[in-house]
Backbone bond lengths (Angstrom), bond angles and torsions (degrees), N, CA, C in turn:
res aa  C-N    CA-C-N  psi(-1)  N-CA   C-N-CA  omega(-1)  CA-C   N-CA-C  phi
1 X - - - 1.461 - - 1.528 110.21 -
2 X 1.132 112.21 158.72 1.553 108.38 -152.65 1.982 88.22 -115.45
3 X 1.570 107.55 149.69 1.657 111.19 -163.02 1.087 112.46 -71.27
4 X 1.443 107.27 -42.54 1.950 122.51 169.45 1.172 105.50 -90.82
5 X 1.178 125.55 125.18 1.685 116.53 148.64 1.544 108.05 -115.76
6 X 1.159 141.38 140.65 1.564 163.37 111.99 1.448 108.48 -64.00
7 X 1.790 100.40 118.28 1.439 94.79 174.46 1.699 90.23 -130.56
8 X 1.619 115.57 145.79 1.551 100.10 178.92 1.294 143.11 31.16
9 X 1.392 101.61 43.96 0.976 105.31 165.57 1.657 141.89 -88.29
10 X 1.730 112.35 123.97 1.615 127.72 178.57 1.427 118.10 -88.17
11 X 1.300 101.26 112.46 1.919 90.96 153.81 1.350 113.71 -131.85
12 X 1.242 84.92 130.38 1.971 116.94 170.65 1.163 133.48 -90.22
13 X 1.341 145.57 79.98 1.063 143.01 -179.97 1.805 102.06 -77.38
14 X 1.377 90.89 134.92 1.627 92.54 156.72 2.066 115.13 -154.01
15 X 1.174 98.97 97.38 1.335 116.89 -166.07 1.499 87.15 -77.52
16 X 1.722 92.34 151.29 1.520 125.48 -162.55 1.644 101.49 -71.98
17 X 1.758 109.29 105.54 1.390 109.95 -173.48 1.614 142.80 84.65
18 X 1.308 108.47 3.58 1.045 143.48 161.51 1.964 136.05 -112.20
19 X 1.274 142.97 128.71 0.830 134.09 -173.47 2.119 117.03 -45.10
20 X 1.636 100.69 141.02 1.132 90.65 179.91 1.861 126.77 -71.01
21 X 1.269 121.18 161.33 1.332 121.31 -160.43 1.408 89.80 -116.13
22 X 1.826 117.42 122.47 1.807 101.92 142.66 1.072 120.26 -100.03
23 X 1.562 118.02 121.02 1.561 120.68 174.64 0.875 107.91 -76.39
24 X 1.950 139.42 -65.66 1.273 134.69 169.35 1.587 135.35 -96.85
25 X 1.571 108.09 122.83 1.354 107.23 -162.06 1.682 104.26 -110.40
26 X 1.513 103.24 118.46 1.288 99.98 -158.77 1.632 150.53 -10.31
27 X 1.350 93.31 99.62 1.854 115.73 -161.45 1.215 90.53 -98.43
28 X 1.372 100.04 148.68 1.651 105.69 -174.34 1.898 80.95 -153.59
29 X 1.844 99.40 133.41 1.679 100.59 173.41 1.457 105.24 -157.52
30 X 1.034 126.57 157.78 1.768 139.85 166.43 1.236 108.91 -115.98
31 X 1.231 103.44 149.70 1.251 119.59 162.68 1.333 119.52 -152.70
32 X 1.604 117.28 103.34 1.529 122.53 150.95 1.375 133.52 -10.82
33 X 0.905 103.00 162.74 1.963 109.78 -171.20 1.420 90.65 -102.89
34 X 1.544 86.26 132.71 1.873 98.35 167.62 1.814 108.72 77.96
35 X 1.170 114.62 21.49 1.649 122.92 -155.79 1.489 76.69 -125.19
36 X 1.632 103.24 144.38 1.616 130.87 179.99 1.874 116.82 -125.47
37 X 1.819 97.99 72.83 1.272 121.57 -175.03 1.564 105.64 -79.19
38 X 1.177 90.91 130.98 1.407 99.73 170.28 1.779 107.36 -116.73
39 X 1.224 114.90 161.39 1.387 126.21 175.72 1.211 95.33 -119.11
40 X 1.694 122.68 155.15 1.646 120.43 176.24 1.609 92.38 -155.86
41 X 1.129 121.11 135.25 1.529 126.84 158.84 1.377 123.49 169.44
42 X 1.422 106.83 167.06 1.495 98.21 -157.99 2.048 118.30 -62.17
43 X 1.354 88.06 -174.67 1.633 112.96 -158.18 1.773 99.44 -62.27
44 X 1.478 128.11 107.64 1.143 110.70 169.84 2.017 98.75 122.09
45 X 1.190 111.04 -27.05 1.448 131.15 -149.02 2.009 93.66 -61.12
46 X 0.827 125.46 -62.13 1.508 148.36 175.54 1.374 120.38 153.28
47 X 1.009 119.52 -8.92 1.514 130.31 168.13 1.794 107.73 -2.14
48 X 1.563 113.62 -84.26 1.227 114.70 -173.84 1.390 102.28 -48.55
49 X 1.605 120.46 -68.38 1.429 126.01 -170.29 1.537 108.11 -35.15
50 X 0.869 145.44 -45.43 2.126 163.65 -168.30 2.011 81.96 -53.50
51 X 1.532 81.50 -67.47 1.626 95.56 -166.47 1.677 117.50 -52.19
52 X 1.467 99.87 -44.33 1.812 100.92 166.20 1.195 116.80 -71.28
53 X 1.217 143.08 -5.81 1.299 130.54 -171.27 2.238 90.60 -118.11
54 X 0.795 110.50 39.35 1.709 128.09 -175.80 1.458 98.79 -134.25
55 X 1.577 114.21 -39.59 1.638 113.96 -166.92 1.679 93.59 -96.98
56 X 1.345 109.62 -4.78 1.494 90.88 -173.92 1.618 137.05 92.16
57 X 1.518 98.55 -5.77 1.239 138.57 165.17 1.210 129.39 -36.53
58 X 1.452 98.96 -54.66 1.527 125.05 -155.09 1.366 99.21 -137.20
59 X 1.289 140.45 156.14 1.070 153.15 133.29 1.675 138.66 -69.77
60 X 1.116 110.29 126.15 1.898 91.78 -177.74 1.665 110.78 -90.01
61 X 1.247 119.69 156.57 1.635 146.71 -178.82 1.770 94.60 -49.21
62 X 1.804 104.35 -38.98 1.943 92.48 -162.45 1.917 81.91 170.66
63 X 0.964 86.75 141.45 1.873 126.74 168.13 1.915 105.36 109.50
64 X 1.118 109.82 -128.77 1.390 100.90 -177.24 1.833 102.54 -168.84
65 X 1.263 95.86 149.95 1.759 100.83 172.65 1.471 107.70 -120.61
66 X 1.319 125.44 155.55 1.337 121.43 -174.86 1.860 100.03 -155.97
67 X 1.358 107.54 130.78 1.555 122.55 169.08 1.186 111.92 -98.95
68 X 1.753 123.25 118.94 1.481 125.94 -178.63 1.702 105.52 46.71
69 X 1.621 118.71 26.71 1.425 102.98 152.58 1.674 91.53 112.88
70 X 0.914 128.09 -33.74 1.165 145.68 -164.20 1.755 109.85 -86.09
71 X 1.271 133.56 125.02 1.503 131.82 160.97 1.277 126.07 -52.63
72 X 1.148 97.17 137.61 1.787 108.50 -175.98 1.863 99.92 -89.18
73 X 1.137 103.60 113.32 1.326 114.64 -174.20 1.915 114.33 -106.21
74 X 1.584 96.33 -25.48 1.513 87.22 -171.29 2.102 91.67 179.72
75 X 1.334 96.06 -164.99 1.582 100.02 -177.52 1.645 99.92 -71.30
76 X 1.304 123.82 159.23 1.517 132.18 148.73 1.572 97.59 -157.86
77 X 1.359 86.65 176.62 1.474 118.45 -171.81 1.608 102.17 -64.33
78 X 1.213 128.72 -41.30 1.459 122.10 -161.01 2.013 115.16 -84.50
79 X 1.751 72.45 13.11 1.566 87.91 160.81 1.207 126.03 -127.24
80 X 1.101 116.12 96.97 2.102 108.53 168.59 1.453 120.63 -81.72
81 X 1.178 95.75 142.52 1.463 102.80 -172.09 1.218 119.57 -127.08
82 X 1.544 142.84 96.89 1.592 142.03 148.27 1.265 131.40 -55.64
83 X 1.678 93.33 114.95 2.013 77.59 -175.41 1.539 93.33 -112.98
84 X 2.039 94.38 173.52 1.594 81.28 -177.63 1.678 138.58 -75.30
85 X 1.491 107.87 3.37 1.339 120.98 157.72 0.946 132.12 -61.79
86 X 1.489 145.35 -175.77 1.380 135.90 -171.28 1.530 99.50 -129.55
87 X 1.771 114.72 77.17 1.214 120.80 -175.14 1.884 108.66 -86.39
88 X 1.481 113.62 54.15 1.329 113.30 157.83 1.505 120.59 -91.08
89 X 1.358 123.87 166.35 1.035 138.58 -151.94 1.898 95.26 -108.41
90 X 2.066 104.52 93.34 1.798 89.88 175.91 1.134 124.14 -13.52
91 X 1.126 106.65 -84.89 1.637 147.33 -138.73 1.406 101.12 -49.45
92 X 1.814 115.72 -41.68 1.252 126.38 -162.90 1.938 107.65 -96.78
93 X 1.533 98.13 138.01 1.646 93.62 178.09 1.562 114.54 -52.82
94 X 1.213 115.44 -170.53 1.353 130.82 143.96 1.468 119.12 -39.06
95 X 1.332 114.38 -67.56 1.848 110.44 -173.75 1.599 106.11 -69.98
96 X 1.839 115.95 -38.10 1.567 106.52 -173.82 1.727 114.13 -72.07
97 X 2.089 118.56 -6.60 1.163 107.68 163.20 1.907 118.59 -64.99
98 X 1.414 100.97 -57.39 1.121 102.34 -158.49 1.479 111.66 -74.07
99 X 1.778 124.37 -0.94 1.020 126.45 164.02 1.776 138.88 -85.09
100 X 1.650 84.15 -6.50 1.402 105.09 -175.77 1.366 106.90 -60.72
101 X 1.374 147.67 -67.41 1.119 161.42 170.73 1.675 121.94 -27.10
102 X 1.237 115.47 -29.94 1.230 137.48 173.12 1.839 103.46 -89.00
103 X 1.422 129.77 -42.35 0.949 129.49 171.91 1.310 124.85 -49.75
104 X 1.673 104.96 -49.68 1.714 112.03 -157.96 1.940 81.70 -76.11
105 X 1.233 114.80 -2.73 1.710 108.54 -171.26 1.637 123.49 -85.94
106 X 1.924 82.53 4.72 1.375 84.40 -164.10 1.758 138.04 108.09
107 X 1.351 101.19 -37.08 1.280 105.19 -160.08 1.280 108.64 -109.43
108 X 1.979 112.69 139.63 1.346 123.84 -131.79 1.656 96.83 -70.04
109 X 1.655 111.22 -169.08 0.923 117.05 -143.83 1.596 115.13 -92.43
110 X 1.827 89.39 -6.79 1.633 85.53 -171.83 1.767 95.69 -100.49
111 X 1.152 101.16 -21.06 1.562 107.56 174.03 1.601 114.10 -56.37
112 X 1.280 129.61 -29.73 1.442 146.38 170.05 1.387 92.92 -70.93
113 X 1.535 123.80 -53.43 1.585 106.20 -149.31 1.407 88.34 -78.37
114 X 1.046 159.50 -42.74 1.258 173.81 -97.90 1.825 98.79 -119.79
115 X 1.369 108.39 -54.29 1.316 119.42 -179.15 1.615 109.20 -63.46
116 X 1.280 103.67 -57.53 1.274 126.94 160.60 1.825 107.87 -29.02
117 X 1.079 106.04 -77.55 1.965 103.83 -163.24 1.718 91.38 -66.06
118 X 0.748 142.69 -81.39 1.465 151.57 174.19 1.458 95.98 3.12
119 X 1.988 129.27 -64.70 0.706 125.00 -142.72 1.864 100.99 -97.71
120 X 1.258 119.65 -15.83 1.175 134.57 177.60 1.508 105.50 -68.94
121 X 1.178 101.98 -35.94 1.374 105.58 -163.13 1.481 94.58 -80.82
122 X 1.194 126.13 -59.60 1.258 137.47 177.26 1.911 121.85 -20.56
123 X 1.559 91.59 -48.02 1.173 117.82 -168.53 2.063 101.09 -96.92
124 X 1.156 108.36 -12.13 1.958 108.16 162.90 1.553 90.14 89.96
125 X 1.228 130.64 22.41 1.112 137.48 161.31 1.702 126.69 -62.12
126 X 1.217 108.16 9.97 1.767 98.54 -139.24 1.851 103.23 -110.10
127 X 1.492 99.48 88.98 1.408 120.73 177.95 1.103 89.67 166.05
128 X 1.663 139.70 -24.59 1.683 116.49 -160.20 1.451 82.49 -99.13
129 X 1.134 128.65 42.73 1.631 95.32 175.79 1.619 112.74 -81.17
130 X 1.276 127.64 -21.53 1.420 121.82 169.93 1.299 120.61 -86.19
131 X 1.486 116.20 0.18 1.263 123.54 165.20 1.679 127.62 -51.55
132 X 1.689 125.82 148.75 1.210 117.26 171.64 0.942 112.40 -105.61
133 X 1.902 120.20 163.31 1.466 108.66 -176.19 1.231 116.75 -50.05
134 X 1.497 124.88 -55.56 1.271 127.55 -159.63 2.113 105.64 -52.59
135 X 1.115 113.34 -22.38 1.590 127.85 -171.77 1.911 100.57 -74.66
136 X 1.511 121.35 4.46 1.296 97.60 -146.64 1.463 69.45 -132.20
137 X 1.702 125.81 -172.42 1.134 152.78 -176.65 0.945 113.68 -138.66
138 X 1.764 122.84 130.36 1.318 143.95 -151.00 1.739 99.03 -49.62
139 X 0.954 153.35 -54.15 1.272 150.31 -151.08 2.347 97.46 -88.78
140 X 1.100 115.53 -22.03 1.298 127.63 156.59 0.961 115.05 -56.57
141 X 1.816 124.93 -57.13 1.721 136.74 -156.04 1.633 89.96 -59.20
142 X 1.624 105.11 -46.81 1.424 96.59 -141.41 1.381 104.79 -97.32
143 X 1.540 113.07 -10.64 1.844 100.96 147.15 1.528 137.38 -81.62
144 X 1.501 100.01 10.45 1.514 124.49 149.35 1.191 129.58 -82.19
145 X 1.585 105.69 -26.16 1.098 118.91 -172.05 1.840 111.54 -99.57
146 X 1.234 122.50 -13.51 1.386 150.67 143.85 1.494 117.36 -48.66
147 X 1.221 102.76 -60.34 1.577 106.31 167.03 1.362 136.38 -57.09
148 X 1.354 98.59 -39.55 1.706 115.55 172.02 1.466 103.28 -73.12
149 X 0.864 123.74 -38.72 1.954 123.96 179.61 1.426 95.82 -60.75
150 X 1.565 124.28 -56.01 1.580 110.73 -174.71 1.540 127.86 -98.49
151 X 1.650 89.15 15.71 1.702 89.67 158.26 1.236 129.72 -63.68
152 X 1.564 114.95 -27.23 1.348 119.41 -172.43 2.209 107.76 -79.64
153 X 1.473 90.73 2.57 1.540 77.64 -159.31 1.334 133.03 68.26
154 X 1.686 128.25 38.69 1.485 131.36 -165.81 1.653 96.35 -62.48
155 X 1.278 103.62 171.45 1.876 117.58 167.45 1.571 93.36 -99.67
156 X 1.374 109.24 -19.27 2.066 88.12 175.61 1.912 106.27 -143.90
157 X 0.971 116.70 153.96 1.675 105.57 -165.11 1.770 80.66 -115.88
158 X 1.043 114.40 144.44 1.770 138.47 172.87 1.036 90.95 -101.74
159 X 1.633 122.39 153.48 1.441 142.24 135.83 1.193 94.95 -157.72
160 X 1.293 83.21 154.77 1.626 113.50 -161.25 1.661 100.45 -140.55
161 X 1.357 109.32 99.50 1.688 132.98 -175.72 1.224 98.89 49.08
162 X 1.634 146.10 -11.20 1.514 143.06 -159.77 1.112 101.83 -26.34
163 X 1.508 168.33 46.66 1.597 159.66 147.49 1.343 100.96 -137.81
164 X 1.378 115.92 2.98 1.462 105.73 -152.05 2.183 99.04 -87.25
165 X 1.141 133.84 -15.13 1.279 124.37 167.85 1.399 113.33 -101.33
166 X 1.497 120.12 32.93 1.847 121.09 -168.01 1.893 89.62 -111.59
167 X 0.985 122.90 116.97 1.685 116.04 128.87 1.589 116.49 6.96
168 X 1.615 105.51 139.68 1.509 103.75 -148.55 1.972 95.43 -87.37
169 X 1.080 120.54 -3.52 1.664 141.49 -169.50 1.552 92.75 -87.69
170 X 1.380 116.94 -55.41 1.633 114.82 -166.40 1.437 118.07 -72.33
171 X 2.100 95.39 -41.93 1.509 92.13 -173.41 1.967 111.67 -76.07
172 X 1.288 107.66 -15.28 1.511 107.91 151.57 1.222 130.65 -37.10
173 X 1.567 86.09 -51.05 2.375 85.77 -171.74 1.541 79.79 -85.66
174 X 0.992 147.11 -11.91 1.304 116.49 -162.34 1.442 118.80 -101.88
175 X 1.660 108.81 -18.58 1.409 119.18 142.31 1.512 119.48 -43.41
176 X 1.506 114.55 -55.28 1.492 119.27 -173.46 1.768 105.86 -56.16
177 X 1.167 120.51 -37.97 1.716 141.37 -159.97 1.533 76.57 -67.54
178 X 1.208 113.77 -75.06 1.773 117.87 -151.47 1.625 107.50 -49.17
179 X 1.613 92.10 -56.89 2.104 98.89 179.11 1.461 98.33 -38.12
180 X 1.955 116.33 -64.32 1.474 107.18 -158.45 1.570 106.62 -50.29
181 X 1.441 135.29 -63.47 0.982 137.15 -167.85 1.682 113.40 -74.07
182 X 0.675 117.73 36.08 1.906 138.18 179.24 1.573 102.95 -134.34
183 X 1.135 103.94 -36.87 1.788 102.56 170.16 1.452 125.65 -74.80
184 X 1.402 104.74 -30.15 1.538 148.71 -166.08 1.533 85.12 -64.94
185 X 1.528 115.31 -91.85 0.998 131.30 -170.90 1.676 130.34 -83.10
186 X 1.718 94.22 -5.40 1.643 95.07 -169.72 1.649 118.63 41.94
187 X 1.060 119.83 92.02 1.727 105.22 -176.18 1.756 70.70 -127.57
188 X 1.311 116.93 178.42 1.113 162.10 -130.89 2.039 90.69 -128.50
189 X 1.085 110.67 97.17 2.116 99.25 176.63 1.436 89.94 -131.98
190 X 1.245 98.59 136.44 1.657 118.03 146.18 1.805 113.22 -119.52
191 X 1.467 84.17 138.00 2.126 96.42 -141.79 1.924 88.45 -119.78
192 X 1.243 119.07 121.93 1.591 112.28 170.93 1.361 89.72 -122.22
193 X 1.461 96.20 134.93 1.572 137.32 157.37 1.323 123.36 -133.16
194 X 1.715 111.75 155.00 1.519 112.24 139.92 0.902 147.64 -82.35
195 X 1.414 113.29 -9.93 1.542 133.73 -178.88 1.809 97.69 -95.10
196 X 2.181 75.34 128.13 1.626 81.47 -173.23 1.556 85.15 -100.12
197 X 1.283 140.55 33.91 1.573 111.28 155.91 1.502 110.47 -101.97
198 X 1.466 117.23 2.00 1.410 134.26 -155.63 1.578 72.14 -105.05
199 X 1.056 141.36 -72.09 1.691 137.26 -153.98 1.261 99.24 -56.66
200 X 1.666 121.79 -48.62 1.503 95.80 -172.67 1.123 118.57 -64.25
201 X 1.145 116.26 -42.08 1.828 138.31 -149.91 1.441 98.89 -73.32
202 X 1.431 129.83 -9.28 1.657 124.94 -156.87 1.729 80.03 -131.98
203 X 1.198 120.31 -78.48 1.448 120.35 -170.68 1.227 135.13 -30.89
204 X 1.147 145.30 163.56 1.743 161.28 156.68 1.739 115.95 -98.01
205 X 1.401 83.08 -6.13 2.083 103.74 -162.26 1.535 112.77 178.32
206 X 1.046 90.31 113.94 1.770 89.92 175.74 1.562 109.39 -121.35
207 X 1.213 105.72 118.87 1.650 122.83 176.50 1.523 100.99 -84.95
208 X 1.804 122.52 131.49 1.560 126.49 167.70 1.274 86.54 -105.48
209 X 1.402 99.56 171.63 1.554 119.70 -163.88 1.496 86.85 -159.43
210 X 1.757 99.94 134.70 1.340 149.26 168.99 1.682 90.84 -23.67
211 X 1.164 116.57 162.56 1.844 135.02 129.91 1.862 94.48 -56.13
212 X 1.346 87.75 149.56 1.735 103.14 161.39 1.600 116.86 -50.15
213 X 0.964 114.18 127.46 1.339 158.38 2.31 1.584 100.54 -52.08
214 X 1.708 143.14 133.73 1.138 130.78 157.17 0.906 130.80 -91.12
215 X 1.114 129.72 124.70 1.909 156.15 150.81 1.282 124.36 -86.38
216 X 1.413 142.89 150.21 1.253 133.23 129.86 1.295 138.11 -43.27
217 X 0.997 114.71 95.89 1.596 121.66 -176.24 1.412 122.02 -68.24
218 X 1.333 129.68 -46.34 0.934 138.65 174.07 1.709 116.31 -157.48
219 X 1.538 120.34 134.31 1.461 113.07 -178.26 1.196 112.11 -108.56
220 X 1.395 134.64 138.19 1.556 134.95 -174.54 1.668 104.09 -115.21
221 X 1.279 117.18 150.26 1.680 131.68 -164.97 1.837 85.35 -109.84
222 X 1.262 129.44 130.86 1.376 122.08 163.01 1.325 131.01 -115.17
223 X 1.009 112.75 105.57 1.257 126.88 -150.59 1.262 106.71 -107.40
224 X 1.535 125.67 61.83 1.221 127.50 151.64 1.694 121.70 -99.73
225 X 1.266 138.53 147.57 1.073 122.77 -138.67 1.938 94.59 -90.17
226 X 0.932 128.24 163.08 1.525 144.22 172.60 1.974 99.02 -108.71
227 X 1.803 89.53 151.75 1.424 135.42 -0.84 2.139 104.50 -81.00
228 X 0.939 101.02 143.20 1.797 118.82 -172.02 1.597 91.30 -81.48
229 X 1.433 106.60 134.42 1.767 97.65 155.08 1.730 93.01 -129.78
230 X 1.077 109.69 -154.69 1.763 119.49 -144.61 2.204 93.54 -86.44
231 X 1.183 96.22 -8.06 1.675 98.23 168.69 1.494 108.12 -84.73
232 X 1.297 129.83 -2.75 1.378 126.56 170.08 1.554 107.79 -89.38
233 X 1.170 111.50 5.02 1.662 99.25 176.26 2.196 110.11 -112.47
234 X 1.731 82.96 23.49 1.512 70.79 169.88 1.455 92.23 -142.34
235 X 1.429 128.62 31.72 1.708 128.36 -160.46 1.935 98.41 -104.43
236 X 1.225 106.89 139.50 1.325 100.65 -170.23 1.621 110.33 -40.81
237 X 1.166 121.66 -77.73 1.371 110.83 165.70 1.275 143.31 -4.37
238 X 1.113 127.36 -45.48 1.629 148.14 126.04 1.658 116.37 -9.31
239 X 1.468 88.28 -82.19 1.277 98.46 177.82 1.914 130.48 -55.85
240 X 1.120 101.57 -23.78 1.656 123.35 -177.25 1.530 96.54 -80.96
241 X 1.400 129.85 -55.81 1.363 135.45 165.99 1.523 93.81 -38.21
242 X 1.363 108.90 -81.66 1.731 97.35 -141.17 1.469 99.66 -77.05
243 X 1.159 136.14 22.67 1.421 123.58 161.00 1.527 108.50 -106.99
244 X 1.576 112.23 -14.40 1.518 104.29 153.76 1.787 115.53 -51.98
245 X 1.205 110.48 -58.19 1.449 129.96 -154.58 1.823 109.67 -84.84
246 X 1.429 90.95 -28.60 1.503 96.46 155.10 1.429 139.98 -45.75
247 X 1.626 98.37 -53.68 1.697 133.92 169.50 1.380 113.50 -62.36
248 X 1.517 124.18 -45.88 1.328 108.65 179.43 1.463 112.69 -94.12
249 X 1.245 104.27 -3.82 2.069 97.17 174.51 1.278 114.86 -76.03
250 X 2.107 101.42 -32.19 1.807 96.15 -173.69 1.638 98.12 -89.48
251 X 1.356 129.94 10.80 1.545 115.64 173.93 1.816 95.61 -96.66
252 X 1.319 122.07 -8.67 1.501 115.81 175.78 1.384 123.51 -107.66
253 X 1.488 107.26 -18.45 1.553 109.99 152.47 1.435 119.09 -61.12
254 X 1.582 110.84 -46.61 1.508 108.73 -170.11 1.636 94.64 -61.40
255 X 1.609 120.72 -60.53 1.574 108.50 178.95 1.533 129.25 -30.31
256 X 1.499 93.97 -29.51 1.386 101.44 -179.37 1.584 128.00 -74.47
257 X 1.666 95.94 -39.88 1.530 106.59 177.86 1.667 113.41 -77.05
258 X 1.397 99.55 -25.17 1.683 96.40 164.24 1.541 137.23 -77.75
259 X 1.081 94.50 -5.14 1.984 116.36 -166.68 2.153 82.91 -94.92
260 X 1.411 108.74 -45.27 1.044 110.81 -159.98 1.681 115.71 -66.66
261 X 1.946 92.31 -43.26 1.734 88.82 168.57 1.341 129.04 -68.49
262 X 1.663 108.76 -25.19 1.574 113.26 151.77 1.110 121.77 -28.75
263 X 1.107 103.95 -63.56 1.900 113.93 -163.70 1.383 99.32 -66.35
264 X 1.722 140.75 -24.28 1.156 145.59 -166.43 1.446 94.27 -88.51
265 X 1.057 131.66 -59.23 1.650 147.09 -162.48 1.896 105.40 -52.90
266 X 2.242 102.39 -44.94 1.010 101.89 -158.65 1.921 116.44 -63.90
């Protein structure tokens, strides 16, 4: 049995006074335990929305999602979630972010700090721990901000574009950071991007998704061997991938930009 399931899943937006919107038109996906899924598709597609209604966020229009069998009813702990903002807490250093999560859990204080250095360290953190966010640099925040997602120990880690406002040098190492510590720990991630060299290079499987209305269009298995460093993004294999994934994003953008002058024309 597969850890995520999405089966038929609808979402309907219909904002007050305006025509209604379908973002998702019945998507249906799995995902294995310990498997490094990525989602990829164009601008607008539902991508994030897929991903909020996984964290519990959001609700869908009709079908159902289920973790280890179980319904997704709302937020919990056995989900961490990275978004691409820098949702740390000022006020609190480096060690009191990523320890917070373990706190509200209850568990005593050296058991937090403990979780805490382990995970700092993990993440190449290890001197900023009294550091504040504002003291750190965007590709820093968000391996702080990495840490705090797997303090709690989730069964699946969310991110949502997390590299996507870093410099094309940082979000590199910071791809490499995530694989090592995904190998480390094997957790369970479903990863949305637009960058299809980021889907291959991070993924086990990369699902594209439709223009709006979103669907899965097609899912790819990636089968380049691990652990990958930055010479796998020029290895023939590579290249055969992303000119698959190339081809069906610019046949769903163009759908997209044509649906769009429609909607302008109508």
């Amino acid at each position: 049995m597969s850890m995520l399931s999405l089966r038929d899943i609808t979402v309907r937006f219909e904002p007050k006074g305006k025509p209604p919107v379908l973002a998702l038109d019945d998507v249906s996906l799995d995902v294995a335990n310990d498997t490094f899924s990525v989602i990829v598709g164009p601008s607008g597609c539902g991508k994030s929305t897929l991903l909020r209604l996984v964290a519990g966020l959001e609700t869908p229009t009709s079908g159902r999602l289920e973790l280890d069998g179980q319904p997704i009813n709302g937020p919990s702990a056995d989900r961490g979630m990275v978004f691409q903002s820098y949702t740390l807490f000022p006020w609190l250093t480096v060690r009191e972010n990523v320890m917070f999560g373990p706190k509200l859990k209850g568990l005593s204080k050296s058991e937090c700090e403990d979780i805490a250095d382990d995970l700092i360290k993990a993440v190449h953190l290890d001197g900023f721990e009294k550091s504040y966010p504002k003291e750190l640099s965007g590709g820093m925040r968000q391996r702080v901000a990495l840490a705090r997602a797997l303090a709690n120990d989730p069964r699946i880690l969310l991110m949502d574009e997390p590299f996507g406002a870093l410099d094309s040098q940082t979000r590199q190492m910071m791809q490499e950071l995530l694989l090592d510590v995904w190998q480390t720990r094997r957790k369970t991630v479903l990863f949305i991007t637009h960058d299809i060299d980021e889907a291959i290079f991070l993924g086990d499987e990369v699902h594209v998704m439709s223009a709006r209305p979103g669907l899965i269009k097609q899912s790819l298995d990636i089968n380049i061997p691990r652990p990958r460093h930055i010479d796998a993004l020029t290895s023939p294999e590579f290249m055969d991938y992303k000119r698959t994934i190339l081809s069906l994003m610019h046949h769903e953008a163009i759908k997209a930009e044509d649906a769009a002058n429609q909607r302008k024309s109508a």
